[in-house]
PDB file of N, CA, C and O in Angstrom:
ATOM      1  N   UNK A   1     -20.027-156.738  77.507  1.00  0.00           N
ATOM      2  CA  UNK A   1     -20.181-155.301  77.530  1.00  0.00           C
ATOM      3  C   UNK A   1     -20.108-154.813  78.978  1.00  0.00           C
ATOM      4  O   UNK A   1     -20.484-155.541  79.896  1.00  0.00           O
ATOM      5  N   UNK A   2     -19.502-153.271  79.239  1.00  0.00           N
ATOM      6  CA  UNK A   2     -19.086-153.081  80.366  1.00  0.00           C
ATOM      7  C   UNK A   2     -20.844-153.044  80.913  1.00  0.00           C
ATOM      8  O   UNK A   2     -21.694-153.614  80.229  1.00  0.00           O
ATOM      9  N   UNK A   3     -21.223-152.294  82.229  1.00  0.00           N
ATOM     10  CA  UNK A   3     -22.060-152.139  82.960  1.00  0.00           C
ATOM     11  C   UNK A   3     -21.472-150.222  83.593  1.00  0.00           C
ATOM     12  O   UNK A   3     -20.640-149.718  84.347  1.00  0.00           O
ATOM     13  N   UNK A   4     -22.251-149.927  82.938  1.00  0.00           N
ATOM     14  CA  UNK A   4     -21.978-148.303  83.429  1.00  0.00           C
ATOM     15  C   UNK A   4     -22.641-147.811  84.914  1.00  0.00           C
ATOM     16  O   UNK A   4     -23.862-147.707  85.027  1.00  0.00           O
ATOM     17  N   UNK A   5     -21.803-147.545  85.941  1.00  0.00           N
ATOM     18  CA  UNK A   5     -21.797-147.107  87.234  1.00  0.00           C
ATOM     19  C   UNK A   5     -22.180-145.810  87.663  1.00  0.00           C
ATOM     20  O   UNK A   5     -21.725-144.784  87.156  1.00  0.00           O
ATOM     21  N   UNK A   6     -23.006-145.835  88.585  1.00  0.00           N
ATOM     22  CA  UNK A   6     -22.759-144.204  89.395  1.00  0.00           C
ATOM     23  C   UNK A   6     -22.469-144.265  90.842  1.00  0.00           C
ATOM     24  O   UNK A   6     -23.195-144.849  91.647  1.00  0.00           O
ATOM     25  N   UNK A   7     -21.655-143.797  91.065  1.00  0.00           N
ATOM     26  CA  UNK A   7     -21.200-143.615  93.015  1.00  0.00           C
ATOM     27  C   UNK A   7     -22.001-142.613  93.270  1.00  0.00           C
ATOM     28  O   UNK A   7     -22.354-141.790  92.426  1.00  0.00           O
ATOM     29  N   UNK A   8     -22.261-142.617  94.184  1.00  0.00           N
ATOM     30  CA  UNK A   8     -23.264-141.514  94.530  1.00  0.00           C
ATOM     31  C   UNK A   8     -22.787-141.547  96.258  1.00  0.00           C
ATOM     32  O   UNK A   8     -23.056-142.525  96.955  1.00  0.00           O
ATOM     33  N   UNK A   9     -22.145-140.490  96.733  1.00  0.00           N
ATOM     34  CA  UNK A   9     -21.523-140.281  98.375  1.00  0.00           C
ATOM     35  C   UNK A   9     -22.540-139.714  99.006  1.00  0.00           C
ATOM     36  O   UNK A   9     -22.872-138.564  98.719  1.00  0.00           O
ATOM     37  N   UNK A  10     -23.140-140.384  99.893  1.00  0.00           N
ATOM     38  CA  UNK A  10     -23.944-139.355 100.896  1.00  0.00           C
ATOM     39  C   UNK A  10     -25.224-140.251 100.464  1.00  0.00           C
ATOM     40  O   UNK A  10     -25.531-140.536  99.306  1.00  0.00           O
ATOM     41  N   UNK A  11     -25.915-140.638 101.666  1.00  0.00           N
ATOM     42  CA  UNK A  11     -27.654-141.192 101.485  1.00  0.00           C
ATOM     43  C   UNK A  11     -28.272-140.220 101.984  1.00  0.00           C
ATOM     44  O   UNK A  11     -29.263-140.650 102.575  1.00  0.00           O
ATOM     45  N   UNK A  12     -28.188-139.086 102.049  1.00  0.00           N
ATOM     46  CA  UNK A  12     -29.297-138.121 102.995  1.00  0.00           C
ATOM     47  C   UNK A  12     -30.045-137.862 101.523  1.00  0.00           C
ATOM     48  O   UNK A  12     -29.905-138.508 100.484  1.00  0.00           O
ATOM     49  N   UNK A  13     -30.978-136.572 101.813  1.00  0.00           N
ATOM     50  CA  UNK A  13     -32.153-136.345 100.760  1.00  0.00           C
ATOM     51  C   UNK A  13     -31.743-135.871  99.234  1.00  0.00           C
ATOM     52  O   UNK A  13     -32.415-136.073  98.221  1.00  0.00           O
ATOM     53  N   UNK A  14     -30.514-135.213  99.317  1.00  0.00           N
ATOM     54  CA  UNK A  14     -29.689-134.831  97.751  1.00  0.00           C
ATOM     55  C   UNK A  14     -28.460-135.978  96.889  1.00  0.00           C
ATOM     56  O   UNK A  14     -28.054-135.992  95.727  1.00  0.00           O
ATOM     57  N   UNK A  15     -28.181-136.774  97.978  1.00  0.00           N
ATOM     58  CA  UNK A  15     -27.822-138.349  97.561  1.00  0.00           C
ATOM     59  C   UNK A  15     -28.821-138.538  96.859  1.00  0.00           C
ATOM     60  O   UNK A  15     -29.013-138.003  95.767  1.00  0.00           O
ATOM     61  N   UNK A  16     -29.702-139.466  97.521  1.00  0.00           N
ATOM     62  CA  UNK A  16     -30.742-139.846  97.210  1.00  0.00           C
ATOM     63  C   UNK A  16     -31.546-139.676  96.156  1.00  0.00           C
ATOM     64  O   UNK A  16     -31.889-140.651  95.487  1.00  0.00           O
ATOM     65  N   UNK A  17     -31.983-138.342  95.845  1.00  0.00           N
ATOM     66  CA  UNK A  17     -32.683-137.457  95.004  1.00  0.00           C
ATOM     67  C   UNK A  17     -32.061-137.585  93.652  1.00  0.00           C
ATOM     68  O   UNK A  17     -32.707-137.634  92.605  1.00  0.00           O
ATOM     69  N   UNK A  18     -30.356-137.651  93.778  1.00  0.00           N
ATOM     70  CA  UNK A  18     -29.933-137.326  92.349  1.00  0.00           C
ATOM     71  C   UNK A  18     -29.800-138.615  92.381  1.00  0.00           C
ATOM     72  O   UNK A  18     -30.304-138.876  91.289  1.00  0.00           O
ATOM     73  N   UNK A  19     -29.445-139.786  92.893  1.00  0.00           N
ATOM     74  CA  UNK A  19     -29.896-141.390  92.698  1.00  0.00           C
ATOM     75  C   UNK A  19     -31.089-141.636  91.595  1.00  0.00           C
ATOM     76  O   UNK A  19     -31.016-142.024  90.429  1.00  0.00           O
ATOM     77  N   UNK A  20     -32.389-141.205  92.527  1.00  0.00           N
ATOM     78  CA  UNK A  20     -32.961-141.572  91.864  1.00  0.00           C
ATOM     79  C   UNK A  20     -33.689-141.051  90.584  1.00  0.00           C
ATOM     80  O   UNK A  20     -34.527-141.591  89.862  1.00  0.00           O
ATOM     81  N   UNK A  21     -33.004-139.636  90.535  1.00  0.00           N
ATOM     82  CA  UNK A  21     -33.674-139.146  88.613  1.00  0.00           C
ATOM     83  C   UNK A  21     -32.471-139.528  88.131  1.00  0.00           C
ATOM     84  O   UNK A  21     -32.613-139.214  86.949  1.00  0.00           O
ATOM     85  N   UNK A  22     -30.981-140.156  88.252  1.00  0.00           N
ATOM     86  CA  UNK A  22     -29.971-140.817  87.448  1.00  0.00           C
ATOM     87  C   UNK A  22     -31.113-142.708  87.252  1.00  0.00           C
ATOM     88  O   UNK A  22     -31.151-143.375  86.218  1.00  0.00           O
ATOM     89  N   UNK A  23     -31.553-142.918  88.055  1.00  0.00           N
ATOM     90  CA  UNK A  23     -32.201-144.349  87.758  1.00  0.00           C
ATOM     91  C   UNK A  23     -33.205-143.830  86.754  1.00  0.00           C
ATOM     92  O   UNK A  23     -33.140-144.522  85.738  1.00  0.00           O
ATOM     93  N   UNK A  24     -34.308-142.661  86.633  1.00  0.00           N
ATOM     94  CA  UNK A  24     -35.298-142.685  85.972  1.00  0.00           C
ATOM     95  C   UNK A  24     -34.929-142.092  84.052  1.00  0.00           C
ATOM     96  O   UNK A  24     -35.478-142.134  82.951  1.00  0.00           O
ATOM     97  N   UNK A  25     -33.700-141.604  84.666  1.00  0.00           N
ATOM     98  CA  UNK A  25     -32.830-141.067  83.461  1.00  0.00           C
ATOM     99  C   UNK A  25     -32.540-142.099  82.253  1.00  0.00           C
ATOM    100  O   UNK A  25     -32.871-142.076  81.068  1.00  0.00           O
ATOM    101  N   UNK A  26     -31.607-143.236  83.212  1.00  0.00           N
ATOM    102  CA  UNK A  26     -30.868-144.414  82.526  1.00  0.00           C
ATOM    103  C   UNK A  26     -31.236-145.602  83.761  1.00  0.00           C
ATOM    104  O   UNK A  26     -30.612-146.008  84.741  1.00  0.00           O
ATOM    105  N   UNK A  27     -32.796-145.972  83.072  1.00  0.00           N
ATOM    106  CA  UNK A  27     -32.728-147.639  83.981  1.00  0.00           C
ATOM    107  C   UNK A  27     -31.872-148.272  83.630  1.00  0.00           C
ATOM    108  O   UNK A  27     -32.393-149.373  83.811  1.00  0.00           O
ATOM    109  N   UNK A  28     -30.499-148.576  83.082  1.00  0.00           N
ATOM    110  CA  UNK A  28     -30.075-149.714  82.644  1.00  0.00           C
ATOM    111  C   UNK A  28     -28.675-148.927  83.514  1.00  0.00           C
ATOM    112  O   UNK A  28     -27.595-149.233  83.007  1.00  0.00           O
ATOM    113  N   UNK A  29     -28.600-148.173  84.480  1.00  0.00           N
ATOM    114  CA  UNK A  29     -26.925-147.516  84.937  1.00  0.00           C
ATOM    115  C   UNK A  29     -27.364-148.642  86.407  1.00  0.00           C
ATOM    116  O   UNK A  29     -28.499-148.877  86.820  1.00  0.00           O
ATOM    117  N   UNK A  30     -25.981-149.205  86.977  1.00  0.00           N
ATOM    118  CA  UNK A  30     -25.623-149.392  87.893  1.00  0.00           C
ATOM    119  C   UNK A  30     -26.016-147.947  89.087  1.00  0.00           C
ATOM    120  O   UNK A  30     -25.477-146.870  88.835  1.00  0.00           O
ATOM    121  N   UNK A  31     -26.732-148.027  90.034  1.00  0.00           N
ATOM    122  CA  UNK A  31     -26.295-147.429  91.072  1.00  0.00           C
ATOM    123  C   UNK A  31     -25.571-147.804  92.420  1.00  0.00           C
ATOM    124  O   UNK A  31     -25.932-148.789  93.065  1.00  0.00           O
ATOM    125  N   UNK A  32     -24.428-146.902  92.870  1.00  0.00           N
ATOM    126  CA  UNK A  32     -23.820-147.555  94.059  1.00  0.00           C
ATOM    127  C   UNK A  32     -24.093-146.442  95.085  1.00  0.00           C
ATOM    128  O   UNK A  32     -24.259-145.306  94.644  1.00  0.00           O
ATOM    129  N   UNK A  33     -24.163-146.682  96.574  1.00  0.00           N
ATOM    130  CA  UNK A  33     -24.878-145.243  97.573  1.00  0.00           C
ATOM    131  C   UNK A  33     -23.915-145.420  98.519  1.00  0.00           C
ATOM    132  O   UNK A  33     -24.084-146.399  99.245  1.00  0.00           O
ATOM    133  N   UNK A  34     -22.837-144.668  98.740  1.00  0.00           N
ATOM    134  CA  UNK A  34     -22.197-144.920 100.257  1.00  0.00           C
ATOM    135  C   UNK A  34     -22.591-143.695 100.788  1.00  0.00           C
ATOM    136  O   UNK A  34     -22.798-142.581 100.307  1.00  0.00           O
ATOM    137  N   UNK A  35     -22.662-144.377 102.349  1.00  0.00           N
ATOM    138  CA  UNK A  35     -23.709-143.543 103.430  1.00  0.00           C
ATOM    139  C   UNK A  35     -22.601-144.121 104.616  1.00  0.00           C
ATOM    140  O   UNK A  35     -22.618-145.351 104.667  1.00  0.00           O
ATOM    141  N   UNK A  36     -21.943-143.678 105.277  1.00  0.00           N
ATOM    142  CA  UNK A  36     -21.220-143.773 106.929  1.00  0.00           C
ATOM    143  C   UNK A  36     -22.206-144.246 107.805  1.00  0.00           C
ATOM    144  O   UNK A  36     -21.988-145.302 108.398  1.00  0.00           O
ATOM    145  N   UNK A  37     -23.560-143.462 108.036  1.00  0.00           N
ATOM    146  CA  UNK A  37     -24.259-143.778 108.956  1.00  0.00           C
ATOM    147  C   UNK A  37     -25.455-144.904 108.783  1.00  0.00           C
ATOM    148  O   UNK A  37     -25.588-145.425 107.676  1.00  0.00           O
ATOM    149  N   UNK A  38     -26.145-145.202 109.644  1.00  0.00           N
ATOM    150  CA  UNK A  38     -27.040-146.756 109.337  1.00  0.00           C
ATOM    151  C   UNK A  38     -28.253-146.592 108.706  1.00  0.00           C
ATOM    152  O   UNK A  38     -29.031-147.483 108.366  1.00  0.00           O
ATOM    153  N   UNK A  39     -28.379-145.286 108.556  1.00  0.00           N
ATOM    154  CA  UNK A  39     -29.301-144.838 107.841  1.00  0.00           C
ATOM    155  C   UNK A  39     -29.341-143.716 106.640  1.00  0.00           C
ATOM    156  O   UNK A  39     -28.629-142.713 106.607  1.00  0.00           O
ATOM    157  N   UNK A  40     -30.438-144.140 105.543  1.00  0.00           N
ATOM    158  CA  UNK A  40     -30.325-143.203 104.396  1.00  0.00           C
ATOM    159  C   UNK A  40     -31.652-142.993 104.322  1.00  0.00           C
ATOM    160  O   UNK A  40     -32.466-143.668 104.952  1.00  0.00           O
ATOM    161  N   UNK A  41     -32.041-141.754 103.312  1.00  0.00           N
ATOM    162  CA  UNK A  41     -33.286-141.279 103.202  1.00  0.00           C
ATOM    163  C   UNK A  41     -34.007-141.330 102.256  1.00  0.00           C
ATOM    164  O   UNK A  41     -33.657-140.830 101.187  1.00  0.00           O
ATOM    165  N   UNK A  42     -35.394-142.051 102.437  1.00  0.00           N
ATOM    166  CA  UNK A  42     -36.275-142.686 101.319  1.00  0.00           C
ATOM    167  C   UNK A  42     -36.963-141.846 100.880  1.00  0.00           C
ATOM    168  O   UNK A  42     -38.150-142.029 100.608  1.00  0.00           O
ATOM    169  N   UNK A  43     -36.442-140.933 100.750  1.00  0.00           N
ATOM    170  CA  UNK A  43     -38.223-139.152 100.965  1.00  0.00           C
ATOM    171  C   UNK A  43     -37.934-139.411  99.294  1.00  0.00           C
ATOM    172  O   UNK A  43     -38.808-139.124  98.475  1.00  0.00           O
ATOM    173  N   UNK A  44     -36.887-139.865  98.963  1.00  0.00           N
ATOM    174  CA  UNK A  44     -36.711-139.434  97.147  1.00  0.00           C
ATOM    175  C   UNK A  44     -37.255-139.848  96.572  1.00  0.00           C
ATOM    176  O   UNK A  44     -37.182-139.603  95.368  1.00  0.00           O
TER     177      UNK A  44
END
């Protein structure tokens, strides 16, 4: 069975944020986070 994905562009606080109510939504979705810079934001 496949494994259902989310890309999610951008780690700042609205990345992040919709990351993590898509994880609390569907624990069982893949999340993926691309971020350019060396840092992303945990406030979520």
């Amino acid at each position: 069975m496949a494994t259902e994905r989310l890309v999610v562009v951008g780690g700042d606080a609205a990345g992040m944020s919709a990351a993590a109510q898509a994880k609390r939504l569907r624990p069982d979705l893949e999340i993926i986070v691309f971020e350019r810079s060396p840092h992303i934001s945990y406030s979520a």
